[in-house]
C-alpha positions as MATLAB code, in Angstrom:
seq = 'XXXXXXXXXXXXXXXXXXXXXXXXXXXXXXXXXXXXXXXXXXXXXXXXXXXXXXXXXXXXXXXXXXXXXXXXXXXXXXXXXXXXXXXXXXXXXXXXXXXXXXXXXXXXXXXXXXXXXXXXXXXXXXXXXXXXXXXXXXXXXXXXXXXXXXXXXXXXXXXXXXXXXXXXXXXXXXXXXXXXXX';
ca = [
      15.025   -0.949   12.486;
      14.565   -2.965    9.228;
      13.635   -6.596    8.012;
      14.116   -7.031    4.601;
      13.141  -10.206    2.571;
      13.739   -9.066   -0.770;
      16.974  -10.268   -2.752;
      17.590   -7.375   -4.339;
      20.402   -7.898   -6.206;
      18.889  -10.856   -7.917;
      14.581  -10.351   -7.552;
      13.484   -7.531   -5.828;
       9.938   -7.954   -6.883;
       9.108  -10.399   -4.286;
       9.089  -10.617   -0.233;
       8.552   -7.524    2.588;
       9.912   -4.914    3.714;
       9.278   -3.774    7.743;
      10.524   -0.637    8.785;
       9.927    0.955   12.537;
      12.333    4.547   13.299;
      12.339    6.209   16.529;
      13.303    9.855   16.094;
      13.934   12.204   19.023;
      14.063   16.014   18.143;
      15.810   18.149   21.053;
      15.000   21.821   20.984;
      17.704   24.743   22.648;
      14.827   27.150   22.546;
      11.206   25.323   21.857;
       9.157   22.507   22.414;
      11.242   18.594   22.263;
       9.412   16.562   20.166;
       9.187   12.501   19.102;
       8.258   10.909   15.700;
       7.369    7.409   15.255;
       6.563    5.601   12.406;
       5.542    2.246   11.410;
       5.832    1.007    7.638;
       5.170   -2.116    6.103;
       5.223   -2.914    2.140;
       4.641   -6.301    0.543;
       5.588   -7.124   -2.944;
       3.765   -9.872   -5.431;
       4.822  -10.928   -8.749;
       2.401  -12.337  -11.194;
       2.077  -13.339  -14.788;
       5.565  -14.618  -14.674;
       5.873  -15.958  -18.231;
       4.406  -13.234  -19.904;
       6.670  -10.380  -21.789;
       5.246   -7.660  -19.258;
       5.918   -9.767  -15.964;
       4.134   -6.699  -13.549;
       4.885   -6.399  -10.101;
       1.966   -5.232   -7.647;
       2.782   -3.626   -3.881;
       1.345   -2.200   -1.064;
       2.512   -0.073    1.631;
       1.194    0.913    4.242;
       2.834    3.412    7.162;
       1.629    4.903   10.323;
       3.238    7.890   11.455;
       2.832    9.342   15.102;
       4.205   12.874   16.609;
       4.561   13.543   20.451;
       3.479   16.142   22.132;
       0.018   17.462   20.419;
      -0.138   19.498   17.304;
      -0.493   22.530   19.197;
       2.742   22.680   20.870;
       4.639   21.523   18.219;
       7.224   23.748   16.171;
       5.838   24.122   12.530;
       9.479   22.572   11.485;
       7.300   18.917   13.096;
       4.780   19.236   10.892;
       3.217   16.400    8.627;
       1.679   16.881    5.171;
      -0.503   14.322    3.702;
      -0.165   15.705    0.240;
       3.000   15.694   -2.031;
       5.415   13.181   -3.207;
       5.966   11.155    0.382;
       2.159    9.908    1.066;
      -0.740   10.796   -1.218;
       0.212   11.696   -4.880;
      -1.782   14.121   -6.936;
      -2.547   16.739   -3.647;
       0.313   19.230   -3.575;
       1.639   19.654    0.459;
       0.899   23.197    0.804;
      -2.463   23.847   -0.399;
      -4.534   26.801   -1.462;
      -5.125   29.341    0.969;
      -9.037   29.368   -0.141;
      -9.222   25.505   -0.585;
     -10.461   24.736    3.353;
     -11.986   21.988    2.720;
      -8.525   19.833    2.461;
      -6.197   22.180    4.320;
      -7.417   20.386    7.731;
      -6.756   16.818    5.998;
      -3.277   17.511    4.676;
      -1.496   19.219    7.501;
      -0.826   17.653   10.908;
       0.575   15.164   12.755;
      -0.456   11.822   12.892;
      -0.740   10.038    9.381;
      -2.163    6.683    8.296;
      -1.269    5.794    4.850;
      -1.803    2.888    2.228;
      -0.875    2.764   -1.437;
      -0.903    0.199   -4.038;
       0.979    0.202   -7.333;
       1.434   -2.207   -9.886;
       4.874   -1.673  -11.651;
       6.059   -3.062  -14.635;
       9.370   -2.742  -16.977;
       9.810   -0.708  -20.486;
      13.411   -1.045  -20.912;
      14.823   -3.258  -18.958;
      17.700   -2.327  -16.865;
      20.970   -2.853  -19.123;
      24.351   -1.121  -19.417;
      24.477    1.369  -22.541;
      27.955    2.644  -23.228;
      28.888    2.057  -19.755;
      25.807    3.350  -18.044;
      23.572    0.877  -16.346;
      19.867    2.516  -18.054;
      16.240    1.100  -17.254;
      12.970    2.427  -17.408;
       9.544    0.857  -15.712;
       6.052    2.249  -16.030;
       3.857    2.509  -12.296;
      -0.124    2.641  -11.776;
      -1.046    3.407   -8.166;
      -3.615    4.371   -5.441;
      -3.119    6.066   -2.853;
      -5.459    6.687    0.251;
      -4.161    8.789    3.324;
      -6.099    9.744    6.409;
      -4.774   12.709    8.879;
      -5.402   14.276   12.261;
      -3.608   16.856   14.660;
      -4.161   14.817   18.018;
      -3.379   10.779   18.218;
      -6.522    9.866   18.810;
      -8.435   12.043   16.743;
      -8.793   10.127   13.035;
     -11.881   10.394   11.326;
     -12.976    7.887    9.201;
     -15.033    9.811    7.116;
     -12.044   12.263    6.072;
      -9.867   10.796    3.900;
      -7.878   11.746    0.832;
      -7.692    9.710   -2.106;
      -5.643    9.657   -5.669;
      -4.869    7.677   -8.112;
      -2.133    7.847  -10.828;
       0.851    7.406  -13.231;
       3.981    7.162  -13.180;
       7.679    6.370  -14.729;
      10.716    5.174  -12.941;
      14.112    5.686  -14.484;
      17.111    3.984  -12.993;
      20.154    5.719  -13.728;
      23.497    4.562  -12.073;
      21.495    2.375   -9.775;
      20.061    5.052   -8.829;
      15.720    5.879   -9.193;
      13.882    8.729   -9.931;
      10.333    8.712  -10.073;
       7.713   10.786  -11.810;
       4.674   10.429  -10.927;
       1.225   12.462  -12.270;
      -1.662   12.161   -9.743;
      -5.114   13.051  -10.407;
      -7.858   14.019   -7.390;
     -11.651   13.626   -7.021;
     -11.290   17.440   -5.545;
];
């Protein structure tokens, strides 16, 4: 399911976005398993008559996986790290790094990011090929555990960033450069 308030054909930097899936995962040999998730992103514009015009959001998304992490097929799993939650941690990490493996791979997520987004080159047709590039600043924070009710406060990943978006046939591709207190 999804309510969208943005108009995004004419200002999509403004309004909400709700999104709730329901995913059932049926198994010939293993374990069934369910994923729910919960995700909810607001979007503010500000300093409307000045030549940057930025656009600040946050998202935040809960993500759930039934039955525990133990009996769950490795296929289930949830990484905190990478390009989906928290920038700047990569999704496998180091076999020696301990410390964060714990945090980054499980099954139950809480997530919240906020970016402020702003445009370089605004989005045009060149030659025939609609071309746009925006600039992003973000921070993300993600928290992790293997069992529902499990979350500890105290363990939490955080990273902050950079990043350029570059529509392309109405089409967006990100790049993003985190950084990490670890």
């Amino acid at each position: 399911y999804k309510y969208d308030t943005r108009d995004i054909f004419i200002d999509p930097t403004n309004g909400q976005e709700f999104t709730f899936k329901l995913k059932y995962y049926y198994s010939i040999t293993g374990q069934d398993y369910q994923k729910i998730s919960f995700s909810y992103k607001k979007y503010y514009s500000f300093l409307q008559n000045s030549w940057v015009q930025p656009v600040f959001s946050h998202k935040s998304v809960y993500l759930m996986t039934f039955p525990e992490y133990d009996l769950l097929p490795f296929i289930a799993y949830e990484y905190l790290g990478g390009k989906r939650f928290v920038r700047g941690y990569s999704s496998i990490p180091n076999d020696n790094d301990n410390s964060v493996i714990d945090m980054i791979e499980s099954s139950n997520i809480l997530f919240h990011s906020m970016e402020v987004q702003s445009t370089l080159l605004e989005k045009r047709e060149y030659y025939s090929i609609e071309l746009g590039l925006d600039w992003v600043v973000f921070l993300d924070l993600g928290l992790s555990c293997r069992n529902q009710h499990d979350f500890v406060w105290d363990d939490y990943l955080i990273s902050y960033g950079l990043g350029i978006r570059f529509f392309l046939l109405g089409t967006e591709l990100a790049i993003d450069v985190g950084f990490n207190p670890y």
